[in-house]
C-alpha positions in Angstrom: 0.0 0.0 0.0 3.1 2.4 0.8 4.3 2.1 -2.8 1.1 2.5 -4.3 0.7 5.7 -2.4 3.7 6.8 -3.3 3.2 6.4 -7.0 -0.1 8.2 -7.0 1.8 11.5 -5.2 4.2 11.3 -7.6 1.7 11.0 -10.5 -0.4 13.5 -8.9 2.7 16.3 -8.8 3.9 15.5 -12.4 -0.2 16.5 -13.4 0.3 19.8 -11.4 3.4 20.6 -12.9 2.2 19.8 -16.5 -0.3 21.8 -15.8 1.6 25.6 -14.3 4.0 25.2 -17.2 0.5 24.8 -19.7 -0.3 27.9 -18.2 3.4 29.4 -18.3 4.6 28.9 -14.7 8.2 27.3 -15.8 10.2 24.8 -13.3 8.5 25.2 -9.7 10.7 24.3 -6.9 9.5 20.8 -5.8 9.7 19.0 -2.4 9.9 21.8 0.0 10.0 21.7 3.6 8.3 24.8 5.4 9.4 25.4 8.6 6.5 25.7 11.3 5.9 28.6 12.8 3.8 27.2 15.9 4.8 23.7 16.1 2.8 22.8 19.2 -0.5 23.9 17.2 0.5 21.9 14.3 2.5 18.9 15.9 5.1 19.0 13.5 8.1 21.3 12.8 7.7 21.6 9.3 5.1 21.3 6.7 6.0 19.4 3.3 5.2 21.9 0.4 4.9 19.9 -3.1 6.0 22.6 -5.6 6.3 26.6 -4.8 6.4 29.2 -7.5 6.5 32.6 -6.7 6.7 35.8 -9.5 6.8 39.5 -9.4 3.1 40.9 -9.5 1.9 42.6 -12.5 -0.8 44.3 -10.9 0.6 45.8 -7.3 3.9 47.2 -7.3 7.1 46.0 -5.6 5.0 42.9 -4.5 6.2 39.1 -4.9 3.5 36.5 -5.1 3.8 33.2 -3.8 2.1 29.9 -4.3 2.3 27.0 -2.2 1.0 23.5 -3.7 0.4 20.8 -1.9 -1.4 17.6 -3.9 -3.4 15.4 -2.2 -5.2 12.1 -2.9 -7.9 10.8 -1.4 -9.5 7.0 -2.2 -12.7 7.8 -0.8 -13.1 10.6 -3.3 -15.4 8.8 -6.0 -14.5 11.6 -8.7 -10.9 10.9 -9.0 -10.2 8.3 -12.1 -8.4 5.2 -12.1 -5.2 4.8 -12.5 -5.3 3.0 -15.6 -7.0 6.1 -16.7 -4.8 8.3 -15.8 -3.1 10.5 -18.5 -0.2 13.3 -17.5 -0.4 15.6 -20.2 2.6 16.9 -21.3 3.5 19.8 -23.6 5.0 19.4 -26.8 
């Protein structure tokens, strides 16, 4: 079960990525670690980020935006496919 898991995060980050460089956001920085800022709250010192990208706004000056992205999976969830039908799409 830990490999299968494993396979669909890893499946599941390639489709985000394919996706934000679709839409122009080139090369995020993958496999973060974010360090906590109130570990007690949280129970962990540190939060695992799947891909950050961060740019220069266009519309507010001397502003940097940043996007964390963290992919989940869930088997309960009735709406996600199979893995058999699972396509990444990729950009030629």
């Amino acid at each position: 079960m830990g490999e299968f898991s494993k396979r669909i995060g890893e499946l599941g980050e390639d489709i985000v990525v394919n996706f934000l460089e679709l839409i122009g956001w080139q090369q995020p920085i993958r496999n973060l670690d974010i360090t906590s800022i109130d570990p007690e709250k949280h129970g962990k010192n540190s939060h695992g980020i799947d891909a950050y990208f961060y740019y220069q706004s266009s519309v507010i000056s001397r502003t940097l935006e940043n996007i964390l992205i963290s992919v989940k999976y869930s088997k309960a969830d009735s709406q996600i496919p199979q893995l058999e039908n699972l396509k990444i799409i990729t950009k030629t």
